[in-house]
PDB file as gemmi writes it, atoms N, CA and C in Angstrom:
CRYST1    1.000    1.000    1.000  90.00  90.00  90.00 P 1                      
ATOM      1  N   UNK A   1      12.838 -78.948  58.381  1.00  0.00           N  
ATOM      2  CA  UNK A   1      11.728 -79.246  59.285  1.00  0.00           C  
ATOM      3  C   UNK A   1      12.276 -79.971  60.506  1.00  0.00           C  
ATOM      4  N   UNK A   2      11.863 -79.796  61.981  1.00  0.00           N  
ATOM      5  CA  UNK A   2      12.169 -80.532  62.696  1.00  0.00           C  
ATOM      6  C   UNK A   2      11.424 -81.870  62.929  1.00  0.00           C  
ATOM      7  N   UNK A   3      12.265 -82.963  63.391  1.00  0.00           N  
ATOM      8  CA  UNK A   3      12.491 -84.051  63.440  1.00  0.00           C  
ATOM      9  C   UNK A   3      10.907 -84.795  64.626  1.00  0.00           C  
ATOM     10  N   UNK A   4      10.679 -85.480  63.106  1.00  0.00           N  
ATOM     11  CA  UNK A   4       8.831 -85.970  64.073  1.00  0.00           C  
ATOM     12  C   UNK A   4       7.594 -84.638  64.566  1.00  0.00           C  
ATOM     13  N   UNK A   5       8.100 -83.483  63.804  1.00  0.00           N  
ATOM     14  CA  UNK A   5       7.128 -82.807  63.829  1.00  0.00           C  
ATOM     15  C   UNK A   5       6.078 -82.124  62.830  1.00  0.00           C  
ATOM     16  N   UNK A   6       5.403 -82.766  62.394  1.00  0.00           N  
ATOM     17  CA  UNK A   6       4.311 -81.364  61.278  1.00  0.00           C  
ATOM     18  C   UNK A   6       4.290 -80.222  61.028  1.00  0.00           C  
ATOM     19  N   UNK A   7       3.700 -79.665  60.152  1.00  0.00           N  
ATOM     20  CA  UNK A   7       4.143 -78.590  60.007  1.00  0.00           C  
ATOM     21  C   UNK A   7       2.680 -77.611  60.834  1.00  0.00           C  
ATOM     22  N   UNK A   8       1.839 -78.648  61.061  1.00  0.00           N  
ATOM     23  CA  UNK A   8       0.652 -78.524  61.497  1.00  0.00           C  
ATOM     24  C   UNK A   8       0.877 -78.262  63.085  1.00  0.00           C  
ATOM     25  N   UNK A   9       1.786 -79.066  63.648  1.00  0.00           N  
ATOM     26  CA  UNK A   9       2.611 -78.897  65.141  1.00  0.00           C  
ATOM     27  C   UNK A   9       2.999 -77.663  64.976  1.00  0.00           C  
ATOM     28  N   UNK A  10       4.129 -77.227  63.901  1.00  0.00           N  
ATOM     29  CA  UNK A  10       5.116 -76.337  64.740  1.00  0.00           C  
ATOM     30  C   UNK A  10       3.626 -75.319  64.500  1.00  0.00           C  
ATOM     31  N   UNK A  11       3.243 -75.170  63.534  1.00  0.00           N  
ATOM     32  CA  UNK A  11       2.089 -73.710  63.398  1.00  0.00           C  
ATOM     33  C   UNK A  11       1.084 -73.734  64.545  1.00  0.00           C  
ATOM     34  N   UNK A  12       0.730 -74.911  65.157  1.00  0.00           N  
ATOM     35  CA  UNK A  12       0.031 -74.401  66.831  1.00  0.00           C  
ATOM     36  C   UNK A  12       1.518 -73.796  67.790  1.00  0.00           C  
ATOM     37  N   UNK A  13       2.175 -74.390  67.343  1.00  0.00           N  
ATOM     38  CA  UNK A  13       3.131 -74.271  68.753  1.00  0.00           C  
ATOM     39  C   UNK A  13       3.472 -72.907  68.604  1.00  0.00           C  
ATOM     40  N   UNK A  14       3.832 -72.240  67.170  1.00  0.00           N  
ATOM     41  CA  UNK A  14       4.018 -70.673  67.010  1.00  0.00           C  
ATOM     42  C   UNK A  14       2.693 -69.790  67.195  1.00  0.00           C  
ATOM     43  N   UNK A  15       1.665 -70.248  67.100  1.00  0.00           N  
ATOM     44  CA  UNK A  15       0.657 -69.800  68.082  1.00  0.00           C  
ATOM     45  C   UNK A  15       0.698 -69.381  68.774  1.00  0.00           C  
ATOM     46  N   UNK A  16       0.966 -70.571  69.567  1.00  0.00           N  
ATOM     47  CA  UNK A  16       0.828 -70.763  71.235  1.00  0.00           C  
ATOM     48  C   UNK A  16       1.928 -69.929  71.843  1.00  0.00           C  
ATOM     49  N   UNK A  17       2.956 -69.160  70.965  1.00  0.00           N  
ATOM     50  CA  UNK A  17       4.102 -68.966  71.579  1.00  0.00           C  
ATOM     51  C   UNK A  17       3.757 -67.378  71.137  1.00  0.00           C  
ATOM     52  N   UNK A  18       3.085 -67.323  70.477  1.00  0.00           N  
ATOM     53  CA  UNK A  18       2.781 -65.839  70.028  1.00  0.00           C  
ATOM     54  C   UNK A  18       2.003 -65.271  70.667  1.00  0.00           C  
ATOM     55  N   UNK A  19       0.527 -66.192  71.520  1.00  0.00           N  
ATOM     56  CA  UNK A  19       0.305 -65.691  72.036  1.00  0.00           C  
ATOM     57  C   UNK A  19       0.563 -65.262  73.649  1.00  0.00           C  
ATOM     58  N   UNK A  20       1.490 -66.208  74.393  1.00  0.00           N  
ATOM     59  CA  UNK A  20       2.068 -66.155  75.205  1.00  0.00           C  
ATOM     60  C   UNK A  20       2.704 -64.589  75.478  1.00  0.00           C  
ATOM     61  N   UNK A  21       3.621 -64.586  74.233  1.00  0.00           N  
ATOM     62  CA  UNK A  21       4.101 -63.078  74.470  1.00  0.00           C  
ATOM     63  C   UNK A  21       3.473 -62.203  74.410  1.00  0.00           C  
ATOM     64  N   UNK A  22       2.053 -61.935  73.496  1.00  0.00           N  
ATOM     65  CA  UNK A  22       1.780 -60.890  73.457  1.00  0.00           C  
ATOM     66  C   UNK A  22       1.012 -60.755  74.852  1.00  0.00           C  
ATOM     67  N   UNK A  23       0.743 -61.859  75.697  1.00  0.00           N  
ATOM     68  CA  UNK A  23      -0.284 -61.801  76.867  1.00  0.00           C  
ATOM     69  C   UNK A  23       0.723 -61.050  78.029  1.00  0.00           C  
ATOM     70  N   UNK A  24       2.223 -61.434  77.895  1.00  0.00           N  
ATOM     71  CA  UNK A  24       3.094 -60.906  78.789  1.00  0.00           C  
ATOM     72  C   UNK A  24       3.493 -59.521  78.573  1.00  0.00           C  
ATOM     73  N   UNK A  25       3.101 -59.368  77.019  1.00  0.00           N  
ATOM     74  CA  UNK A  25       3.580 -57.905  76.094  1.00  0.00           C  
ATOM     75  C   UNK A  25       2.520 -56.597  76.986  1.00  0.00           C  
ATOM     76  N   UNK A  26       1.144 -57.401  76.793  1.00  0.00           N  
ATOM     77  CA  UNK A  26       0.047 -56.618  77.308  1.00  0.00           C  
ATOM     78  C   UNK A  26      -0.114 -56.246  79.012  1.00  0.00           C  
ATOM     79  N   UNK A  27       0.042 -57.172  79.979  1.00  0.00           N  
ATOM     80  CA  UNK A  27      -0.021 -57.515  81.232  1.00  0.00           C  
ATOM     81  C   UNK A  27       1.284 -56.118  81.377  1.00  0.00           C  
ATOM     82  N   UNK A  28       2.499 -56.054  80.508  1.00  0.00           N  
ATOM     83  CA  UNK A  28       3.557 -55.035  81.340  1.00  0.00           C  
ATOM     84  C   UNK A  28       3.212 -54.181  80.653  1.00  0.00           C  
ATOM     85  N   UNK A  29       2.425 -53.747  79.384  1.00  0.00           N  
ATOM     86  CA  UNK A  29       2.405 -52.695  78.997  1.00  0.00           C  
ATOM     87  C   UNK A  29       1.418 -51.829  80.244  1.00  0.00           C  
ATOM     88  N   UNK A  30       0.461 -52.271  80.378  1.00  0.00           N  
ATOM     89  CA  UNK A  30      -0.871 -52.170  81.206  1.00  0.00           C  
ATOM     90  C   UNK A  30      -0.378 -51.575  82.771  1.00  0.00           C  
ATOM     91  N   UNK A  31       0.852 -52.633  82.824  1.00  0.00           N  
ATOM     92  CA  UNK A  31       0.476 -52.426  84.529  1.00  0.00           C  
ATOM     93  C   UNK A  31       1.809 -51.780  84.473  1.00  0.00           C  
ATOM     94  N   UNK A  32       2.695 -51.058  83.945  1.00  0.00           N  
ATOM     95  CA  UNK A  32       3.865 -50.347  83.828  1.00  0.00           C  
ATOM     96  C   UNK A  32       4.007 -49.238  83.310  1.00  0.00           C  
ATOM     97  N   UNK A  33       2.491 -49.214  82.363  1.00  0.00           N  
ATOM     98  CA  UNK A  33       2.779 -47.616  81.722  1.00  0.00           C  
ATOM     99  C   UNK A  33       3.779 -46.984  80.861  1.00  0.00           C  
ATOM    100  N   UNK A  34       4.729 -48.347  80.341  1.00  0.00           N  
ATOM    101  CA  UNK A  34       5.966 -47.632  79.686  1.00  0.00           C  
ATOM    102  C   UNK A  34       5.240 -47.782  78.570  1.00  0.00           C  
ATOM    103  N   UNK A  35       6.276 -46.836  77.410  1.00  0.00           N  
ATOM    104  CA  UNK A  35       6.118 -46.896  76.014  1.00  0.00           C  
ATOM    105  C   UNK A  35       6.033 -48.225  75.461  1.00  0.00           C  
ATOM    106  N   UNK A  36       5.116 -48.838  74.216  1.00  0.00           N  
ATOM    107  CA  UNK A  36       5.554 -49.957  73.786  1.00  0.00           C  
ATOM    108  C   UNK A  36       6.743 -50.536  73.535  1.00  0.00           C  
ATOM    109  N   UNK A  37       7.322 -49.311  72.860  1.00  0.00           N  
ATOM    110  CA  UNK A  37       9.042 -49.598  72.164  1.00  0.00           C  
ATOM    111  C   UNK A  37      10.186 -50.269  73.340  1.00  0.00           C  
ATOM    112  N   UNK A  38       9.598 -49.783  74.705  1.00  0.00           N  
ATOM    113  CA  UNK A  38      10.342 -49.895  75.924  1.00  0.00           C  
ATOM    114  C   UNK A  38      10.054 -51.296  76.362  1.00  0.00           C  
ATOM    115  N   UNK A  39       8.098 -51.104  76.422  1.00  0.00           N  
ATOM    116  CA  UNK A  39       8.321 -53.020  76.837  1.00  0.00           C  
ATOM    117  C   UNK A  39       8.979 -53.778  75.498  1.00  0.00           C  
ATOM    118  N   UNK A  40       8.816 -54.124  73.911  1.00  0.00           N  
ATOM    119  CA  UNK A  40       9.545 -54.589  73.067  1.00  0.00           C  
ATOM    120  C   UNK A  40      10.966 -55.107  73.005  1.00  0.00           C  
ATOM    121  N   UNK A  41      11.659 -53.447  73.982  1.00  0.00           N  
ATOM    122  CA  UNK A  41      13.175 -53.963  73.868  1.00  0.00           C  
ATOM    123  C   UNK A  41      13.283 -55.114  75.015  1.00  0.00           C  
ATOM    124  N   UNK A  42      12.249 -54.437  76.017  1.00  0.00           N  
ATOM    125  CA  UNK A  42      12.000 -56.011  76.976  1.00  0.00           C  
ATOM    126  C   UNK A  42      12.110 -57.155  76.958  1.00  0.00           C  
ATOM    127  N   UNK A  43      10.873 -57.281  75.992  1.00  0.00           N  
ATOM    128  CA  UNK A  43      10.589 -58.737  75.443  1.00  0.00           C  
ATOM    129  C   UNK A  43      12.107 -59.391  74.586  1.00  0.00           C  
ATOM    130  N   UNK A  44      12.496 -58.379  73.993  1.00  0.00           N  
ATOM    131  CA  UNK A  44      13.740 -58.990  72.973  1.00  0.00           C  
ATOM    132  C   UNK A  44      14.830 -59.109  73.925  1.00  0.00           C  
ATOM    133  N   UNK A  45      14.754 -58.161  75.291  1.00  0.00           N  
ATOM    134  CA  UNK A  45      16.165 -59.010  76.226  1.00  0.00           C  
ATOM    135  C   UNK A  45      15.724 -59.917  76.737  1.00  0.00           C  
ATOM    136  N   UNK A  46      15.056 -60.575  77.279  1.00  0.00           N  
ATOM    137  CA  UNK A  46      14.102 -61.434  77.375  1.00  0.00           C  
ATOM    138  C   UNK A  46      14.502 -62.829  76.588  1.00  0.00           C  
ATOM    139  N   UNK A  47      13.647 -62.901  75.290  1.00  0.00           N  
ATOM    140  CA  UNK A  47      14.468 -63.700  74.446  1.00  0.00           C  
ATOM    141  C   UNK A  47      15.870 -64.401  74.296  1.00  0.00           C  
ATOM    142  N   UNK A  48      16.584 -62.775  74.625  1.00  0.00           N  
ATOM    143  CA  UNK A  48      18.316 -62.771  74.454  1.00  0.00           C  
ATOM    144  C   UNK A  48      18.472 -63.831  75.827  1.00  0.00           C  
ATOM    145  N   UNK A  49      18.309 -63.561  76.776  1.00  0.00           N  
ATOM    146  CA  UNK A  49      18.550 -64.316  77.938  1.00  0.00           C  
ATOM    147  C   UNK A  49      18.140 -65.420  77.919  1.00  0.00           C  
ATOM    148  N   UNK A  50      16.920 -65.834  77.504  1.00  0.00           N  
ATOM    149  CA  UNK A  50      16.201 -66.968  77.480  1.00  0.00           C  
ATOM    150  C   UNK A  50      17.487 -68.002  76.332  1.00  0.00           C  
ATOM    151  N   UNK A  51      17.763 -67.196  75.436  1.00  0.00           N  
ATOM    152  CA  UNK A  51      18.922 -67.713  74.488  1.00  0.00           C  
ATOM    153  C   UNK A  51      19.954 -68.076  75.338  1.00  0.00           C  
ATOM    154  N   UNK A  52      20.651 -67.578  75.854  1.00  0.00           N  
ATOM    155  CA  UNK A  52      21.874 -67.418  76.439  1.00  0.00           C  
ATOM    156  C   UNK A  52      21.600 -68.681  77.852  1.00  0.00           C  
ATOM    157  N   UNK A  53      20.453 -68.933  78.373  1.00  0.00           N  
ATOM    158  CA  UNK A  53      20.048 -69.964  79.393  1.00  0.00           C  
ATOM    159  C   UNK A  53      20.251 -71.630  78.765  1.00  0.00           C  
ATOM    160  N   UNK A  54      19.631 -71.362  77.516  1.00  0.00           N  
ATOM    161  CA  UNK A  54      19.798 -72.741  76.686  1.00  0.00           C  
ATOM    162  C   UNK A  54      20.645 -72.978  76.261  1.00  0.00           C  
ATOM    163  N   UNK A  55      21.532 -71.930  75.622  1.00  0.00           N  
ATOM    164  CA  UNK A  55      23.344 -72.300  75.129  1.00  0.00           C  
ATOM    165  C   UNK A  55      23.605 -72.700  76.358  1.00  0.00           C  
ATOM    166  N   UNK A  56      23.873 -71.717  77.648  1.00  0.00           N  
ATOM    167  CA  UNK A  56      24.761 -72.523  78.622  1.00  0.00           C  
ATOM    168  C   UNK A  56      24.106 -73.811  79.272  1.00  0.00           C  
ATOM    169  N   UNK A  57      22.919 -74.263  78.854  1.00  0.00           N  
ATOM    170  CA  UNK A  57      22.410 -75.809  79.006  1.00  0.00           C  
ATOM    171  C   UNK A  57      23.155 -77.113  77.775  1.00  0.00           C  
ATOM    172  N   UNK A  58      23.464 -76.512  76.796  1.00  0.00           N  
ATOM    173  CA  UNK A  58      24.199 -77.169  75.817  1.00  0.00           C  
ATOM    174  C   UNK A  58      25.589 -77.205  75.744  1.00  0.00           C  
ATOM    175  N   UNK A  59      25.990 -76.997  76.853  1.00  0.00           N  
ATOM    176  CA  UNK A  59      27.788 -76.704  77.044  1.00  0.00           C  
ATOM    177  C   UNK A  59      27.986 -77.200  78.195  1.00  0.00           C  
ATOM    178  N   UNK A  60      29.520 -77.818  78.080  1.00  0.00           N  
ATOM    179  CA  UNK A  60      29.889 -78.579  79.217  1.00  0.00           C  
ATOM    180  C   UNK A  60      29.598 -79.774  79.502  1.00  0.00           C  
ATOM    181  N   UNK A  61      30.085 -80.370  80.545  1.00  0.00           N  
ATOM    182  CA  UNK A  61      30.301 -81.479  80.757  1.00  0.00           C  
ATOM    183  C   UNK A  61      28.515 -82.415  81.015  1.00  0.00           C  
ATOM    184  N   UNK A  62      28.230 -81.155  81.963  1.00  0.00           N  
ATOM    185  CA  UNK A  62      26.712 -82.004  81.966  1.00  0.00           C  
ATOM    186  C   UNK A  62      25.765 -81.359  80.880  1.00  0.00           C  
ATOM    187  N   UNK A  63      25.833 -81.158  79.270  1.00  0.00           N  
ATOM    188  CA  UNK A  63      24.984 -80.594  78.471  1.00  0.00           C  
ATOM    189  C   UNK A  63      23.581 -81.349  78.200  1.00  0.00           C  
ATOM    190  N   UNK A  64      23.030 -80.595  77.900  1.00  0.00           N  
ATOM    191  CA  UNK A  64      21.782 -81.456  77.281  1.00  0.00           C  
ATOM    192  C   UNK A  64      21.882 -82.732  76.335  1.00  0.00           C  
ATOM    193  N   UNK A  65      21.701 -83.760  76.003  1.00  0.00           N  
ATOM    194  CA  UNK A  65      21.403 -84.655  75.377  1.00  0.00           C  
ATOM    195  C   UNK A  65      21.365 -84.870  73.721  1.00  0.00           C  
ATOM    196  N   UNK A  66      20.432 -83.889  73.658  1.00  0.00           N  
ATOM    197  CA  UNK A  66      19.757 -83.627  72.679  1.00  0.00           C  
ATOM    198  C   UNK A  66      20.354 -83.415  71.121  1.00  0.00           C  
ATOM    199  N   UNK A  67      22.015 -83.385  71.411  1.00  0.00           N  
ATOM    200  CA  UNK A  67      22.710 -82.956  69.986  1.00  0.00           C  
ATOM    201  C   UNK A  67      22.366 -81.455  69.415  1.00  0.00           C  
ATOM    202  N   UNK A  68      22.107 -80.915  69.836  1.00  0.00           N  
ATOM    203  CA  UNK A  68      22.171 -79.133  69.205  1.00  0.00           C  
ATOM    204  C   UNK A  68      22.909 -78.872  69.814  1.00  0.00           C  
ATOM    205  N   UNK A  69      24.125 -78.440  68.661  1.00  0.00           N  
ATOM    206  CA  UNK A  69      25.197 -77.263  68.915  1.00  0.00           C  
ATOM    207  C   UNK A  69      25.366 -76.319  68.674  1.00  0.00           C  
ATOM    208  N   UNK A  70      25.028 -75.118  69.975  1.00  0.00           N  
ATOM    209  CA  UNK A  70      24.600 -73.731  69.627  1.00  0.00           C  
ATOM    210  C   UNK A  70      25.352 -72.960  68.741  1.00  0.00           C  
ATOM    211  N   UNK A  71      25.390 -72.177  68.268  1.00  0.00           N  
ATOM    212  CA  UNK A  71      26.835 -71.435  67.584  1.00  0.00           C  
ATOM    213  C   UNK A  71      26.258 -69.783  67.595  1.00  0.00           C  
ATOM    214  N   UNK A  72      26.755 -69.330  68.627  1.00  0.00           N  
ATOM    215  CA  UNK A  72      25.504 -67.687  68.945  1.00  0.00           C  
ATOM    216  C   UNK A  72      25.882 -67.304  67.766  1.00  0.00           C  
ATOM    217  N   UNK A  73      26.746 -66.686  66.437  1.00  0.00           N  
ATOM    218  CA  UNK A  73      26.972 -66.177  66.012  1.00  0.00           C  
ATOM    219  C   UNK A  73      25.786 -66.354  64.823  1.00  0.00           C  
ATOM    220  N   UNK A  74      25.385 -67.487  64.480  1.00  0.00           N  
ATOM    221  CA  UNK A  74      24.787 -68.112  63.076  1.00  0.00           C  
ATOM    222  C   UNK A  74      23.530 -67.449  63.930  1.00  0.00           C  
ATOM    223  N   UNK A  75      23.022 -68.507  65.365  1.00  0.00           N  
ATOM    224  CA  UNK A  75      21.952 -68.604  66.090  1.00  0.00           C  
ATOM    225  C   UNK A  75      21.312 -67.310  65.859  1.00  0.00           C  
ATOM    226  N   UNK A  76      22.113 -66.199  66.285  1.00  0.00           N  
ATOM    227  CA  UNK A  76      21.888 -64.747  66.527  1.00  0.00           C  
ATOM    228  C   UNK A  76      21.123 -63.967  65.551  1.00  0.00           C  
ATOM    229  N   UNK A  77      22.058 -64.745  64.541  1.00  0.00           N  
ATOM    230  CA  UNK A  77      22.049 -63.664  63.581  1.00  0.00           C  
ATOM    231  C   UNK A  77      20.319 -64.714  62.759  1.00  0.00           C  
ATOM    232  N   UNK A  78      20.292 -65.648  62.846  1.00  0.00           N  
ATOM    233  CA  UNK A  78      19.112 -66.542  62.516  1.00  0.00           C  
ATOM    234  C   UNK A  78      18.032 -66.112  62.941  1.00  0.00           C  
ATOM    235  N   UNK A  79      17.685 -65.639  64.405  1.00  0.00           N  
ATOM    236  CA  UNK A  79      16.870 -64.787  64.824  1.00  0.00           C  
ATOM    237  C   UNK A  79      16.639 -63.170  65.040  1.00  0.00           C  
ATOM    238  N   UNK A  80      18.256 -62.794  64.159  1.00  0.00           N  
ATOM    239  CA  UNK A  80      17.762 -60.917  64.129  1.00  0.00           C  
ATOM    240  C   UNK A  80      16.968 -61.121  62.475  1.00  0.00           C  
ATOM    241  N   UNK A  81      16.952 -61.858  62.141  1.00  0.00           N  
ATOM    242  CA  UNK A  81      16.590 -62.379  60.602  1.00  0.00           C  
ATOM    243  C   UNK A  81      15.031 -62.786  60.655  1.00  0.00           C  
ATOM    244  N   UNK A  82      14.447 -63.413  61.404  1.00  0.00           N  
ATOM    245  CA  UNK A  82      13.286 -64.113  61.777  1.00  0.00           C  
ATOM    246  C   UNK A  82      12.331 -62.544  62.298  1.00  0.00           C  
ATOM    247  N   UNK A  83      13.385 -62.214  63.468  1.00  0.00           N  
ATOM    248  CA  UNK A  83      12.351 -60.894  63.917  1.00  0.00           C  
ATOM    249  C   UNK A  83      12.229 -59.940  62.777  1.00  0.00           C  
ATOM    250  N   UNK A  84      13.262 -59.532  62.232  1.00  0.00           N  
ATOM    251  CA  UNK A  84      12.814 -58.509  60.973  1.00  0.00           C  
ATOM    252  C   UNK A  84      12.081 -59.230  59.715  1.00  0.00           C  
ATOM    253  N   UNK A  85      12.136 -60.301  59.209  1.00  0.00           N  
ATOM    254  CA  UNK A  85      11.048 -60.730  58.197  1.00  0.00           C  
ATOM    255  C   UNK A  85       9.870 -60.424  58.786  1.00  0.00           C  
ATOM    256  N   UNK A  86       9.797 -60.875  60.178  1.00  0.00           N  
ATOM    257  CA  UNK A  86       8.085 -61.101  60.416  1.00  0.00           C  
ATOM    258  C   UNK A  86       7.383 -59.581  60.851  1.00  0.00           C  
ATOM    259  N   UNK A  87       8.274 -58.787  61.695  1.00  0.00           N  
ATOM    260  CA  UNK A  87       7.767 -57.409  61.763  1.00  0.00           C  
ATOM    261  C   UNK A  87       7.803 -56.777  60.614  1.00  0.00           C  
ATOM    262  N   UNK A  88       7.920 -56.947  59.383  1.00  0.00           N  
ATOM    263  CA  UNK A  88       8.393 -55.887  58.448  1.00  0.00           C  
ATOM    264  C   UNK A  88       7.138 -55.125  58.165  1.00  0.00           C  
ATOM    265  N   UNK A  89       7.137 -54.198  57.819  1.00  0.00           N  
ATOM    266  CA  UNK A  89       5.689 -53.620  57.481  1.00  0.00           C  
ATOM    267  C   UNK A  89       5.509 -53.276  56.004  1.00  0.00           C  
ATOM    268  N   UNK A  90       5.145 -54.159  54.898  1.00  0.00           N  
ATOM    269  CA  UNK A  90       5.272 -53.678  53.890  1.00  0.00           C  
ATOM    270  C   UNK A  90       4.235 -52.546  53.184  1.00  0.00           C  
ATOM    271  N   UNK A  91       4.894 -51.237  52.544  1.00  0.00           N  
ATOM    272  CA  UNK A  91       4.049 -50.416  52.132  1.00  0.00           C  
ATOM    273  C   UNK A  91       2.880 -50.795  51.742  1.00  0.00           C  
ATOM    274  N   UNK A  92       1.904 -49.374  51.482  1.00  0.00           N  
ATOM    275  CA  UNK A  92       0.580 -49.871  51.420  1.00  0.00           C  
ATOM    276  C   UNK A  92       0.726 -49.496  49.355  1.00  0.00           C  
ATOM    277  N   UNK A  93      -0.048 -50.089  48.885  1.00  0.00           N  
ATOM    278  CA  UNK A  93       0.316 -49.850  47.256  1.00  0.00           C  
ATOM    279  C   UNK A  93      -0.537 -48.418  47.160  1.00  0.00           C  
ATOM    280  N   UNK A  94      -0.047 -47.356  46.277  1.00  0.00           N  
ATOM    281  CA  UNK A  94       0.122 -46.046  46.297  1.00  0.00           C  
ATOM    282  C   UNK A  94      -0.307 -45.754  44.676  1.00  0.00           C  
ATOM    283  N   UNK A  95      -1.546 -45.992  43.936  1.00  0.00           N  
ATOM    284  CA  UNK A  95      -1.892 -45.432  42.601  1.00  0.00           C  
ATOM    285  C   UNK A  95      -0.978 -44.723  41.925  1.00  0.00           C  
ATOM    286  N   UNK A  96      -1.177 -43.762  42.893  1.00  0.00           N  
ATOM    287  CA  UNK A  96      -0.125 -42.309  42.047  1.00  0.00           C  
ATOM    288  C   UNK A  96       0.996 -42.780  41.683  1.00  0.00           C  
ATOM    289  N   UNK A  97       1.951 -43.955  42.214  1.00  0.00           N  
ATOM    290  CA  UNK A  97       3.369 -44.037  42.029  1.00  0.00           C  
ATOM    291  C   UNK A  97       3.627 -45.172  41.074  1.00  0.00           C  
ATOM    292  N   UNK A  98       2.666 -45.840  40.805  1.00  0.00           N  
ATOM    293  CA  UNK A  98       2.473 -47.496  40.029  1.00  0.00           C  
ATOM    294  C   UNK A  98       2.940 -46.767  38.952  1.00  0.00           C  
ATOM    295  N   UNK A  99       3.399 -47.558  37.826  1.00  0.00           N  
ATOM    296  CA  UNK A  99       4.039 -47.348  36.325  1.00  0.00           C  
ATOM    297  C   UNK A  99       2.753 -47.981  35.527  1.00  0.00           C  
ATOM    298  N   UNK A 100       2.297 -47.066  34.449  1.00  0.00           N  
ATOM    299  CA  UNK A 100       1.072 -47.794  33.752  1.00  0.00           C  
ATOM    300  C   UNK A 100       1.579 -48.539  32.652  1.00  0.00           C  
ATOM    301  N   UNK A 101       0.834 -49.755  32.702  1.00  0.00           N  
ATOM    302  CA  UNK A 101       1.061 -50.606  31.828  1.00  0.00           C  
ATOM    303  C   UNK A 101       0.737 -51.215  31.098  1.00  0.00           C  
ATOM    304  N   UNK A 102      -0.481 -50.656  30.612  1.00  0.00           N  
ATOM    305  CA  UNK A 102      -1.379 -50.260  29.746  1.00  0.00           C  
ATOM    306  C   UNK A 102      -2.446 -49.282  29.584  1.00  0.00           C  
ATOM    307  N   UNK A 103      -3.553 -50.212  28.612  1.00  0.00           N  
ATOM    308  CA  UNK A 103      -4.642 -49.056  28.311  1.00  0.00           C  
ATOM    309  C   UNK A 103      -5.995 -49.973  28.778  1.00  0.00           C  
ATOM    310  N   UNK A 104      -7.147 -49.372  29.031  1.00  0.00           N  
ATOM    311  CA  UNK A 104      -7.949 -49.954  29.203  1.00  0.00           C  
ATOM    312  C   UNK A 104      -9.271 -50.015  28.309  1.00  0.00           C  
TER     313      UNK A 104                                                      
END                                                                             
């Protein structure tokens, strides 16, 4: 958990951050006409950069303060992990294929 925050905090703040994107998701889908998949990879370079802005704020001589030391490799891979849990689409349950396991 992060440090002085609730869990009640971070769940507005992932809200607030969810809905942010999808308002920016919608605004370029709308006024650009591309495929979703096209704005998506958007949004995820997007992200990537937005990543890559804050590492090079945590490096060097004048870094941020704050004690986080980025490590893209863990970081990266922490958030190709985050995006695929949360998009996953799990099947829909299918009668025909269930194993019976009893009688009724």
């Amino acid at each position: 958990m992060l440090r002085n925050t609730s869990s009640e905090d971070i769940s507005f703040y992932e809200v607030e951050l969810r809905q942010a994107v999808m308002t920016a998701f919608c605004n370029v889908l709308h006024g650009s006409r591309l495929p979703p998949m096209t704005v998506l990879s958007m949004a995820a370079e997007a992200l990537g950069s937005v990543y890559k802005e804050i590492y090079d704020a945590h490096r060097g001589d004048n870094a941020c303060p704050c004690g986080w030391q980025p490590d893209p490799r863990v970081d990266i891979a922490m958030l190709q992990t985050a995006l695929a849990m949360t998009a996953r689409i799990l099947p829909e349950p299918d009668l025909r294929r269930m194993a019976t396991v009893g009688r009724a």
